[in-house]
TORDRENPA-557114 format. One line per field, with one value per residue (C-alpha): z, x, y. Coordinates in steps of 0.2 Angstrom, whole numbers, plus 5000, padded with zeros to 4 digits. Each point is the difference from the previous one (the first is absolute). Layout:
<recs>
zz <- Z, ...;
xx <- X, ...;
yy <- Y, ...;
</recs>
This chain:
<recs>
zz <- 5368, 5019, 5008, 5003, 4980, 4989, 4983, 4988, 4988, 4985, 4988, 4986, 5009, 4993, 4982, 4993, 5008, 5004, 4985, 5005, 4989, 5001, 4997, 4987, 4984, 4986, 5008, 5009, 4988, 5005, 5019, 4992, 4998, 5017, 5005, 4992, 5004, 5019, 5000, 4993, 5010, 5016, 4994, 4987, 5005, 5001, 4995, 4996, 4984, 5000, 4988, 4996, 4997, 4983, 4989, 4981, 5001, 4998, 5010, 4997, 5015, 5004, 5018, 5000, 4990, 4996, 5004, 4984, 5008, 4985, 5003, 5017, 5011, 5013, 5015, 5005, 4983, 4992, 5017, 4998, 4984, 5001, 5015, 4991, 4986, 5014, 5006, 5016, 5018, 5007, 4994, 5009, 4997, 4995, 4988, 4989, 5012, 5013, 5000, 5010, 5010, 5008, 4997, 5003, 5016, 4994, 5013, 5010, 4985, 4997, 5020, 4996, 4985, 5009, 5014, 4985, 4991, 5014, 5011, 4983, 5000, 4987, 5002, 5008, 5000, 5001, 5005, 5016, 5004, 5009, 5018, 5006, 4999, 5016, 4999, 4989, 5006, 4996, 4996, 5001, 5001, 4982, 4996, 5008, 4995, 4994, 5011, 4990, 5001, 4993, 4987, 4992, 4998, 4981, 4997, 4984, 5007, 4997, 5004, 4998, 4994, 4996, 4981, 5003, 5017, 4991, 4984, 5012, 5007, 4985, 4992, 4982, 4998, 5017, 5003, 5012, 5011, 5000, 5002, 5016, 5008, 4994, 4998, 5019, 5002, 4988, 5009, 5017, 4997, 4996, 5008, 4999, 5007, 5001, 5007, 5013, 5001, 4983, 5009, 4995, 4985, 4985, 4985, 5002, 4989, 4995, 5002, 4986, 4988, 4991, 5010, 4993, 4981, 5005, 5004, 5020, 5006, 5007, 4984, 4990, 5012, 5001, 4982, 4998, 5012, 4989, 4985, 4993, 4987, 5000, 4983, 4992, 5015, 4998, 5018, 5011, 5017, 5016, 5008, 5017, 4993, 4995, 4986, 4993, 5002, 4990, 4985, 5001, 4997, 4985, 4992, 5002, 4995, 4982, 4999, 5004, 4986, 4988, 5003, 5002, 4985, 4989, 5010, 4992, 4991, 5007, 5013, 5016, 5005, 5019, 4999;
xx <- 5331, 5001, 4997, 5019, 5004, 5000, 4992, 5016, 4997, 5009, 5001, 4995, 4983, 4997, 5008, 4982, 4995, 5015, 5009, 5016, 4999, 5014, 4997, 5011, 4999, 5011, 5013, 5007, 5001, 5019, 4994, 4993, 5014, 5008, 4983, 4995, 5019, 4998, 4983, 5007, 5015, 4990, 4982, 5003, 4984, 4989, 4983, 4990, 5000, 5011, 4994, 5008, 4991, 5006, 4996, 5003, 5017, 5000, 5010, 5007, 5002, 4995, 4994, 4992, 4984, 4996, 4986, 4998, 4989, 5005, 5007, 5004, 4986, 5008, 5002, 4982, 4992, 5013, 4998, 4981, 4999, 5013, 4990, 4986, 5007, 5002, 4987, 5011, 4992, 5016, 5016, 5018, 5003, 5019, 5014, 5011, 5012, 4998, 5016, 4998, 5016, 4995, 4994, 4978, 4994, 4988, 4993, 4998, 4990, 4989, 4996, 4994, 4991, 4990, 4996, 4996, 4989, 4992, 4994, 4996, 5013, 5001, 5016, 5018, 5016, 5014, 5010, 4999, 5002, 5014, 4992, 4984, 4985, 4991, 4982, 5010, 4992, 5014, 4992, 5016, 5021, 4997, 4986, 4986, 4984, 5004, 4990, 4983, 5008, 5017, 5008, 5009, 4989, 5002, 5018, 5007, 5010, 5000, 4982, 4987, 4985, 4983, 5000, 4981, 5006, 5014, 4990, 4988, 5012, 5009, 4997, 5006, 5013, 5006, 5020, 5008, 5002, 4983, 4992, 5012, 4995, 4983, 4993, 5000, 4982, 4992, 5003, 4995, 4985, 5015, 5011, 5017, 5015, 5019, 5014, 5004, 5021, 5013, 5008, 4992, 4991, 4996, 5007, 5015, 5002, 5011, 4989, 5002, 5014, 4995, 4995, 4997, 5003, 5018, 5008, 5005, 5016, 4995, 4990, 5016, 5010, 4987, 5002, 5020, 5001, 4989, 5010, 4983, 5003, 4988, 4998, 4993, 5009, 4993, 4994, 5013, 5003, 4990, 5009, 4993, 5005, 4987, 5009, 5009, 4983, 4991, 5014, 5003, 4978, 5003, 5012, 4991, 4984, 5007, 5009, 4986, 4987, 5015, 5001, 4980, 4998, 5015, 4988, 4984, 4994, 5013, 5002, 5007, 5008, 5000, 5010;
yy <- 5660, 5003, 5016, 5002, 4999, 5016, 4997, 5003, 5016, 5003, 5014, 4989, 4997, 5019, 5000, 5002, 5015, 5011, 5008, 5009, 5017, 5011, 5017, 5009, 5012, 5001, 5016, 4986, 4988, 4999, 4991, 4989, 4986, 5002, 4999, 4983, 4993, 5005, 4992, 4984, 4999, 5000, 4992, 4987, 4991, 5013, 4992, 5016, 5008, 5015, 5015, 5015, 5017, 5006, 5015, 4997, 4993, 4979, 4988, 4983, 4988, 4982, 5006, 5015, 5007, 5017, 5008, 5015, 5014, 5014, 5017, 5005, 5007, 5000, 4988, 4996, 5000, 4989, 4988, 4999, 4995, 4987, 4994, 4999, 4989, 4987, 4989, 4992, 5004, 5008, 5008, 5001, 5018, 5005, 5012, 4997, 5009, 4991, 4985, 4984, 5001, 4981, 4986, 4999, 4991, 4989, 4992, 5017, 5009, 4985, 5001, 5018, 4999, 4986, 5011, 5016, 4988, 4991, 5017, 5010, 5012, 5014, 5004, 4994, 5010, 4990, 5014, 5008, 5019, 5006, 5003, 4991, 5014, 4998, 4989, 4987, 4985, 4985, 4983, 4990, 5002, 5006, 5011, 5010, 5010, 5016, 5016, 5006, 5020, 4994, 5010, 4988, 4986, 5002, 4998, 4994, 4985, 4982, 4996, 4987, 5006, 4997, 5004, 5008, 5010, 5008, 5005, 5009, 5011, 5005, 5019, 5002, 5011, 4999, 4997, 4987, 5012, 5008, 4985, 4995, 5016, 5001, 4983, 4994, 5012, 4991, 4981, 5003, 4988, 4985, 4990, 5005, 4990, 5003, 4992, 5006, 5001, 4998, 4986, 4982, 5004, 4985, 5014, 5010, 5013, 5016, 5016, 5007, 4998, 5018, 5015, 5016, 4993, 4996, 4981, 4999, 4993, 4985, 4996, 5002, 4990, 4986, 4997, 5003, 4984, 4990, 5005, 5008, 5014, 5012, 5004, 5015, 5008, 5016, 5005, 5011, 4994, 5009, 5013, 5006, 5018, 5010, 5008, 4984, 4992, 5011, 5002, 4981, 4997, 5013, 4989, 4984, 5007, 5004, 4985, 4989, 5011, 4995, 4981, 4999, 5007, 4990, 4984, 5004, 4983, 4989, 4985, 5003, 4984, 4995, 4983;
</recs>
């Protein structure tokens, strides 16, 4: 190989030590199809293993594995033990509401993880924040090092991260949302990277399909074009209105207690 050649990398090179684990619990047992048929559509030669953080319901699907971590305990808790139940290096971090919406780069996200595992980084966030906070230091066109004093260096996005990096950071009982808001103190000793714009990135992806307990409209629409049925439909639609928001969660609430509870014991089938 010359010094003007690249060595090709490829996202199989890293089958053996990245698991993709996609983070879930059984109140949204209902994303759970969309999700995997969105995954599908747009990364049909995905070469990690893909699991799925479950509670006490049971799936059936030829692609995806679940990852049983008992009653819920919340985001962190469940998160660490099903982290602890793998043995892989690194994990690519993502939700079950979180739709592909084209089809995976590749070639680009192979070039990244090259650079994550070659330079030891603990974490990469695949997407970037709205503005560039000042003292982001970019690397390339793509991604950059992420400030020490950031606020948002914890954010649950689609990242790569080392398994062991992640784990240290996690509090049990903490929610998503605590753990964005808090969790950035407790990494200032890692290194963090982002990309640094939306545009060019290796996964796109809806974010989210379900806000607030209740199915957005361009989650809706994104499955009405594919024909996809989402079924139970028990979730209400997000309203910007505070008071339809709040009625509409009300009613989905008890709906989905009712069809968790008629599900006890049985399969859910995701193909």
């Amino acid at each position: 190989m010359t010094g003007q050649e690249k060595e090709v990398v490829r996202l199989q090179d890293y089958a053996g030590s990245t698991a993709i684990v996609v983070s879930s619990c059984d109140t949204f047992f209902d994303a759970w199809k969309p999700f995997l048929f969105f995954f599908r559509k747009f990364w049909p030669d995905c070469p990690f293993p893909v699991y799925l953080i479950v509670n006490e319901l049971r799936i059936r699907s030829n692609f995806i594995r679940a990852l049983p971590v008992g009653p819920d305990r919340g985001w962190a808790s469940n998160m660490k033990s099903a982290l602890q139940r793998l043995e892989v290096p690194r994990v690519l971090y993502l939700q079950e509401d979180y739709f592909l919406n084209g089809p995976v780069q590749s070639r680009l996200l192979a070039e990244d993880f090259a650079y994550a595992f070659e330079n030891e980084v603990d974490s990469l966030c695949f997407r970037a924040r709205s503005e560039l906070e000042p003292g982001f230091r970019p690397l390339n066109d793509r991604f950059g090092v992420v400030p020490l004093d950031s606020d948002g260096r914890t954010r649950c996005q689609l990242t790569l991260w080392k398994r062991a990096s992640l784990l240290s950071v996690l509090r049990e009982g903490e929610n998503a949302w605590e753990m964005e808001s808090q969790g950035s103190e407790r990494t200032r000793e890692m290194k963090f990277l982002s990309y640094s714009s939306r545009e060019n990135v290796p996964v796109s992806y809806l974010m989210s399909a379900i806000v607030r307990g209740l199915w957005t409209k361009e989650a809706l629409a994104m499955c009405e074009a594919e024909g996809l049925e989402i079924s139970p439909h028990v979730r209400s639609t997000y309203s910007s209105s505070d008071l339809l928001q709040r009625l509409r969660r009300t009613r989905s609430r008890g709906r989905l207690r009712r069809e968790l509870r008629q599900r006890r014991g049985k399969v859910v089938a995701l193909e």
